[in-house]
TORDREN-42551 format. One record per residue (C-alpha): residue number from 1; residue in one letter; x, z, y. Coordinates in nm, 4 decimals. Last residue first. Example, Ala and Ser with C-alpha at 12.3 -4.5 7.8 and 13.67 -1.06 7.14 Angstrom:
<num:2 residu:s X:1.3670 Z:0.7140 Y:-0.1060>
<num:1 residu:a X:1.2300 Z:0.7800 Y:-0.4500>
//
This chain:
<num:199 residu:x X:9.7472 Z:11.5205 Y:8.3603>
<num:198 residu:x X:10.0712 Z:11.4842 Y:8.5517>
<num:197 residu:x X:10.4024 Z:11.3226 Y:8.3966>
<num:196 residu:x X:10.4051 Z:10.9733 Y:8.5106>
<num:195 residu:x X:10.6449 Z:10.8848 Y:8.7265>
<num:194 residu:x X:10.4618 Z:10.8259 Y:9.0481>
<num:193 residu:x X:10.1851 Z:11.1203 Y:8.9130>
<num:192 residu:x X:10.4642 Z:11.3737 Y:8.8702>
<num:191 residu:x X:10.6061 Z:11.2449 Y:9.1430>
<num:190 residu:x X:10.2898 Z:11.3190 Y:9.3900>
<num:189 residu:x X:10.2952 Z:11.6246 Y:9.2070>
<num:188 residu:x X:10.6298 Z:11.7595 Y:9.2672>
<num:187 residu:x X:10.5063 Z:11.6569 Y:9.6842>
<num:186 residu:x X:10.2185 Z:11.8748 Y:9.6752>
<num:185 residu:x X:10.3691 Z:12.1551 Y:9.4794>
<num:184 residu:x X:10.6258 Z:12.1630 Y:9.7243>
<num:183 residu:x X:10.4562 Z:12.1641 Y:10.0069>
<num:182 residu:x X:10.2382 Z:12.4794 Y:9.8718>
<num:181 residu:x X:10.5050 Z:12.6888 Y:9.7904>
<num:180 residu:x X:10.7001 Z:12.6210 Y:10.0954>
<num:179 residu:x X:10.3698 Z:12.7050 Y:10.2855>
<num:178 residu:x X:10.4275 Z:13.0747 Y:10.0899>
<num:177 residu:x X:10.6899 Z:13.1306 Y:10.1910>
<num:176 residu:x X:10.7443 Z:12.9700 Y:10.5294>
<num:175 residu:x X:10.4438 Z:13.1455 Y:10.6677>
<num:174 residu:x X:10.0821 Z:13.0662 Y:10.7978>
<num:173 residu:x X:9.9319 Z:13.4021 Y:10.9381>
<num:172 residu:x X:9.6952 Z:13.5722 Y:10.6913>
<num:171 residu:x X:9.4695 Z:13.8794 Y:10.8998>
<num:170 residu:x X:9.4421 Z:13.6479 Y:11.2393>
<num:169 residu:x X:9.3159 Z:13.4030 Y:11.0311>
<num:168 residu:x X:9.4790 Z:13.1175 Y:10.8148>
<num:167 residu:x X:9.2783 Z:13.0308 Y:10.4859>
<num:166 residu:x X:9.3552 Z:13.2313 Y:10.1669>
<num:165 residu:x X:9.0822 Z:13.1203 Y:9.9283>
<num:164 residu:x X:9.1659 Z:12.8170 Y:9.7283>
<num:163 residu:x X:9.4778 Z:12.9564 Y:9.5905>
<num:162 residu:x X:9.6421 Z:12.6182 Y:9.6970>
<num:161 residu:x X:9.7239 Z:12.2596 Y:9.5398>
<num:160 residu:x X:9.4290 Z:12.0040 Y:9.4712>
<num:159 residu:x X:9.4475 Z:11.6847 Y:9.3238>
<num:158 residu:x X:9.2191 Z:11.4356 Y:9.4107>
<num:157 residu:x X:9.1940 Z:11.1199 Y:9.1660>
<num:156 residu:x X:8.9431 Z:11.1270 Y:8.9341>
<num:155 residu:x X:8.8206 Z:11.4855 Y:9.0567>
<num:154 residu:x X:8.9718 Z:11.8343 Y:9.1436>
<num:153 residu:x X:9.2287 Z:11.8214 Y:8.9280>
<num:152 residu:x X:9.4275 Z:12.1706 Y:8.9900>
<num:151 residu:x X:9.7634 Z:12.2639 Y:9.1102>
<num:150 residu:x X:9.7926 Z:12.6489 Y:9.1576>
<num:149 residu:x X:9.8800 Z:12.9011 Y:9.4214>
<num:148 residu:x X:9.7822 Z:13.2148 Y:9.2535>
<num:147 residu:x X:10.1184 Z:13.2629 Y:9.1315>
<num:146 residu:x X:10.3024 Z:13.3542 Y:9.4425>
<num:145 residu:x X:10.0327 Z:13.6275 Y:9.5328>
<num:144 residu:x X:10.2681 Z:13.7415 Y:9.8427>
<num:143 residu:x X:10.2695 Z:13.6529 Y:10.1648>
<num:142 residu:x X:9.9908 Z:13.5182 Y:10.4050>
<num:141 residu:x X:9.8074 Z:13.1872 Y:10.4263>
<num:140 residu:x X:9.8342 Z:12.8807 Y:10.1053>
<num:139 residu:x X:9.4543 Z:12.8325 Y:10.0281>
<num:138 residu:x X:9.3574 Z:12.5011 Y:10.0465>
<num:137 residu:x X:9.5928 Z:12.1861 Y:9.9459>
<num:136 residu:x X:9.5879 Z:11.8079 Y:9.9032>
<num:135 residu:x X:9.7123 Z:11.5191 Y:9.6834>
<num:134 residu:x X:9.5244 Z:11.1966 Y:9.7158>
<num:133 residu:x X:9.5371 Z:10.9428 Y:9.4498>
<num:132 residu:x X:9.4178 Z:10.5937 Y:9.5674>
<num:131 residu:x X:9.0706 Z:10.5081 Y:9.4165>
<num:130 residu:x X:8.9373 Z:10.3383 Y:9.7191>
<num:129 residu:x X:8.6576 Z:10.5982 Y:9.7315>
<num:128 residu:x X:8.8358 Z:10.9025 Y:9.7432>
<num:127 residu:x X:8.9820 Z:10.7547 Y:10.1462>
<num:126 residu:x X:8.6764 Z:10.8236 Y:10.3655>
<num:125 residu:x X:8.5599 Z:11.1799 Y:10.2110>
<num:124 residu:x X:8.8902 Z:11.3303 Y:10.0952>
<num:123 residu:x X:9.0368 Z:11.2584 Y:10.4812>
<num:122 residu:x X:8.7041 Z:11.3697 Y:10.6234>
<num:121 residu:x X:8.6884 Z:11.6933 Y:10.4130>
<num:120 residu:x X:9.0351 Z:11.7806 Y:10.5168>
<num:119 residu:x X:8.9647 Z:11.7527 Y:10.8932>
<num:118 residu:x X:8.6588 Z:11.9727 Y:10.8579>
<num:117 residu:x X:8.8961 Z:12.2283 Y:10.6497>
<num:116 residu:x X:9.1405 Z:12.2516 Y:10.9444>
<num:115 residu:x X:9.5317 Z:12.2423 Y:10.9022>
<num:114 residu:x X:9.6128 Z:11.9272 Y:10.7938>
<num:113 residu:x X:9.8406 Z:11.8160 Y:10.5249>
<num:112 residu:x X:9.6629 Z:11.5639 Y:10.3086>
<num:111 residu:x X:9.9116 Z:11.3496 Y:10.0776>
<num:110 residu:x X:9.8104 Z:11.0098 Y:9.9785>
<num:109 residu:x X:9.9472 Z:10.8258 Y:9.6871>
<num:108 residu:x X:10.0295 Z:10.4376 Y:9.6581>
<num:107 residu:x X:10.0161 Z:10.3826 Y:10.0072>
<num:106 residu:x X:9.8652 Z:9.9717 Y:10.0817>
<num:105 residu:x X:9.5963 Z:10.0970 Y:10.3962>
<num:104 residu:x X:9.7203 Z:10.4578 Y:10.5015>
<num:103 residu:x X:9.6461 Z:10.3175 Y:10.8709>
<num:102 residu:x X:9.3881 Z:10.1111 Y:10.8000>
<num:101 residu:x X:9.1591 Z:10.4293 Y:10.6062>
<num:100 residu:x X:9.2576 Z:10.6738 Y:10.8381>
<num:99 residu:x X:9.1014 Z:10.4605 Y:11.1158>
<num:98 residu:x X:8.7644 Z:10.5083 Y:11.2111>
<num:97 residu:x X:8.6978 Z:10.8780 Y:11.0009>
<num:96 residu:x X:8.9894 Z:11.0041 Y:11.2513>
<num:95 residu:x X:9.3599 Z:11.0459 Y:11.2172>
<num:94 residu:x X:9.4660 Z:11.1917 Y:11.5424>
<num:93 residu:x X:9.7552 Z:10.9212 Y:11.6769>
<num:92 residu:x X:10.1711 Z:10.9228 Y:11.6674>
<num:91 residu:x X:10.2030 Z:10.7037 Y:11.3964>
<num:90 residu:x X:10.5147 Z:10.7394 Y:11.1908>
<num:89 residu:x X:10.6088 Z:10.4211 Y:10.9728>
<num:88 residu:x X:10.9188 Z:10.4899 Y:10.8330>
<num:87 residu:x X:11.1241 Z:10.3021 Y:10.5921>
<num:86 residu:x X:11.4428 Z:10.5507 Y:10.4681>
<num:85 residu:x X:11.8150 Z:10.4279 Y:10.4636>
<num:84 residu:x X:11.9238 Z:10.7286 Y:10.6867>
<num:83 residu:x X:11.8704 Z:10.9346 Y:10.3947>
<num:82 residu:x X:11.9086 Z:11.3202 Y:10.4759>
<num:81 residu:x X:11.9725 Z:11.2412 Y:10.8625>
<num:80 residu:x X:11.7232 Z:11.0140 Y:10.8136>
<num:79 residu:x X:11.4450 Z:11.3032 Y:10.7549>
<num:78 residu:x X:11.5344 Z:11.4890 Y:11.0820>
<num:77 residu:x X:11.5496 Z:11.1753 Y:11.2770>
<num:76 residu:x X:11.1982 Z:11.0968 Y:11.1836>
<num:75 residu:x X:11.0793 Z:11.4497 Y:11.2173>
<num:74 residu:x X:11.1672 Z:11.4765 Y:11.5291>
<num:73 residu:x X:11.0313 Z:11.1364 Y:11.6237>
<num:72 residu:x X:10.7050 Z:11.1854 Y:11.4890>
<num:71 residu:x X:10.6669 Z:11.5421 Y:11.5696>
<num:70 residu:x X:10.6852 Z:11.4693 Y:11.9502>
<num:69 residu:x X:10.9347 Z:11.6250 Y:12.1567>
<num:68 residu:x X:10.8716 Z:11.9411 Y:12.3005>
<num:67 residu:x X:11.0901 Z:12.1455 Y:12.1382>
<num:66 residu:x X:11.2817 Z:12.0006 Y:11.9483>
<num:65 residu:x X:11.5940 Z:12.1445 Y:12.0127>
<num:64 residu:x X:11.4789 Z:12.4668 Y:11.8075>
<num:63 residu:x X:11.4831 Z:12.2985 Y:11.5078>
<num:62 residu:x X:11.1853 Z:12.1365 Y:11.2801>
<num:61 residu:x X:11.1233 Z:12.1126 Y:10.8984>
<num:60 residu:x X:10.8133 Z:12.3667 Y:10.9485>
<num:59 residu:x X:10.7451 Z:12.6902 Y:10.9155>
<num:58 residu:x X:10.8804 Z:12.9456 Y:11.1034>
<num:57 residu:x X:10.9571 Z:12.6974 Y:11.3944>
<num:56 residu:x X:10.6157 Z:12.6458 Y:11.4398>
<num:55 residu:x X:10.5542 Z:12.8838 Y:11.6856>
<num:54 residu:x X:10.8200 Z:12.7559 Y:11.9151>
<num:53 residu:x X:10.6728 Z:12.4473 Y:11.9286>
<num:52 residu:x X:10.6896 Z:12.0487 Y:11.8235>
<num:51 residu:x X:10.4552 Z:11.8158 Y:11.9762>
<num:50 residu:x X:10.1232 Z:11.6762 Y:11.7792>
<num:49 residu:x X:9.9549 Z:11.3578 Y:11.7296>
<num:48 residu:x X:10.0618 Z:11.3267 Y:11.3784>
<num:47 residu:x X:10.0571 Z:11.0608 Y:11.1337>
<num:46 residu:x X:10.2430 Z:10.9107 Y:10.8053>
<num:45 residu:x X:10.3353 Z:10.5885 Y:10.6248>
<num:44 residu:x X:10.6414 Z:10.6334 Y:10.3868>
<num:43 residu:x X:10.8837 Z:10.4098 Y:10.2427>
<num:42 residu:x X:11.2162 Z:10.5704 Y:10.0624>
<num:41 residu:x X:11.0931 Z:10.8084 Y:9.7750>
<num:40 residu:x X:11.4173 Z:10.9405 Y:9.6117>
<num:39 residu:x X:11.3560 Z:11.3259 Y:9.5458>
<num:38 residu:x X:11.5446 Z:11.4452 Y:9.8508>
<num:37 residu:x X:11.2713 Z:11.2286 Y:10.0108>
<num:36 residu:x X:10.9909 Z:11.3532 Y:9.8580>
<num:35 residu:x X:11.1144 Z:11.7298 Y:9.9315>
<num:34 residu:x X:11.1712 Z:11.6380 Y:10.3436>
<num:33 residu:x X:10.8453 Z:11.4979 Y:10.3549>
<num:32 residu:x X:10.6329 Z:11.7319 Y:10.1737>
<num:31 residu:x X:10.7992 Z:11.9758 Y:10.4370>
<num:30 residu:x X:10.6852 Z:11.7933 Y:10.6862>
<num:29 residu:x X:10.3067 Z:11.7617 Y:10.5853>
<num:28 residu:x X:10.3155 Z:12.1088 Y:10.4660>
<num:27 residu:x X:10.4203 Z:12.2903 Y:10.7982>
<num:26 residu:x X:10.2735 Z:12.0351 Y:11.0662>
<num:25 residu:x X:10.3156 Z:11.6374 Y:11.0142>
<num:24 residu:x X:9.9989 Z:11.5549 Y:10.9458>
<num:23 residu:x X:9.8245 Z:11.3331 Y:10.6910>
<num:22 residu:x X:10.1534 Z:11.2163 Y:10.4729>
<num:21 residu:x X:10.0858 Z:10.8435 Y:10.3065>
<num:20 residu:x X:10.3491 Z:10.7385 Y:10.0513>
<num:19 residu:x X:10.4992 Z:10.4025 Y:9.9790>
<num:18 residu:x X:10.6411 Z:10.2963 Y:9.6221>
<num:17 residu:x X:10.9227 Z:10.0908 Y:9.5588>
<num:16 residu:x X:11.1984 Z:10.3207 Y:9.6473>
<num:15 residu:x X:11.0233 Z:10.5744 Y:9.3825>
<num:14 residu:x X:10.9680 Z:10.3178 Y:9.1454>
<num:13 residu:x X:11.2927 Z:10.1894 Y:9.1005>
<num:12 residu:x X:11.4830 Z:10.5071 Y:9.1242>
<num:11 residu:x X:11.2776 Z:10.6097 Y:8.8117>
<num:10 residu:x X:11.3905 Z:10.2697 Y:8.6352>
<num:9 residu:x X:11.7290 Z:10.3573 Y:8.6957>
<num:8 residu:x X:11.7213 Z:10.6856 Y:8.5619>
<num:7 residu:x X:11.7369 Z:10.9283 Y:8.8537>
<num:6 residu:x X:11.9521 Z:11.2522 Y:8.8493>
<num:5 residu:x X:12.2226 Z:11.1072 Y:9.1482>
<num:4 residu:x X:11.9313 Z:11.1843 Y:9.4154>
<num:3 residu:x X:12.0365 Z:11.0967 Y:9.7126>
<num:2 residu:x X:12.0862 Z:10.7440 Y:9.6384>
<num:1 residu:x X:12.1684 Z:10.5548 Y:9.9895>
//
C-alpha cells in the first residue's frame, strides 16, 4: 500500500527497501514511527519493554483502550492500521549494552528514543562504532521555545535533535508539543539522510 502518493519512484524504492531501528517505543520513539511510516518506510526493527498508561496518553501514538497492553502490540496495530503492508519486528525486551547491537543488527539508520541520559549514552556508545547513522534527541521538556529545538551533527554519524538543555523534571513535564517537535525532527532526518538531503 503507497501512502504516500508524493514519492518518485526511485524514492519509494528506497524507503520500502530500507529498515529502521526505533530504541523505545515511549513519546518520540512512537511518534517517529507513525511519521516514518506516513512517509513510506515499510521494515522496521524496534524495542520496548514497557505497557501503555494513562500518563502517557498525552504524548504518545496510543489510545485509551490500550491500557495495559504492551507497547509492542499497540503500537503495532496502531501503525498497520495506517499501512497494514508494514514489516515489523517489535521486541518486547530492555535494550542493554549485551544486545542492542544483534537486535538493530542490518538497520540502515538508528533512531534513539529513550527517556534517560545513561540509557542514551549506552545506545551512542555500543552502536557509533559500526558506522550506522543514529539519530537521537536531548532537550525536548516543557512548552514553549519552539525554535530552540534544533538538529545538529554531533559526529560522523550521530545526529542530534533537542535544545540540549530541557530534560524532564518536576519543573518541565514531557508534552505533546513540544515531543511532537522533537519526533518529527528525528524521523525528517532519518529521510533526509535515506534520500539524501542532510549535511
Amino acid at each position: 500500500m503507497n501512502v504516500n502518493p508524493y514519492l518518485t519512484d526511485e524514492q519509494r524504492q528506497i524507503l520500502e527497501r530500507v529498515k529502521i531501528g526505533v530504541a523505545g517505543l515511549g513519546g518520540l520513539g512512537s511518534n517517529v514511527l507513525s511519521h516514518l511510516v506516513r512517509a513510506g518506510v515499510r521494515r522496521f526493527v524496534a524495542a520496548d519493554f514497557d505497557v501503555v498508561s494513562e500518563s502517557n496518553l498525552n504524548r504518545q501514538f496510543f489510545f485509551a483502550d490500550q491500557i495495559g497492553r504492551k507497547k509492542t502490540e499497540a503500537l503495532a496495530e496502531n501503525l498497520c492500521r495506517i499501512n497494514p503492508d508494514l514489516e515489523l519486528d517489535f521486541r518486547d525486551l530492555r535494550l542493554t549494552a549485551e544486545n542492542i547491537s544483534e537486535v538493530f543488527a542490518g538497520c540502515d539508520v538508528v533512531v534513539e528514543a529513550f527517556d534517560k541520559a545513561e540509557a542514551k549514552t549506552m545506545l551512542i556508545g555500543a552502536l557509533a562504532k559500526r558506522g550506522v547513522p543514529i539519530v537521537a534527541a536531548s532537550g525536548l521538556a516543557g512548552f514553549g521555545k519552539s525554535n530552540d529545538i534544533r538538529l545538529r551533527k554531533a559526529g560522523t554519524n550521530l545526529y542530534l535533535v533537542g535544545d540540549l538543555t530541557s530534560g524532564i523534571s518536576p519543573e518541565l513535564a514531557p508534552a505533546s508539543p513540544r515531543v511532537g517537535i522533537a519526533a518529527a525532527m528525528e524521523a525528517n532526518t532519518v529521510i533526509a539522510l535515506l534520500l539524501g538531503n542532510e549535511f
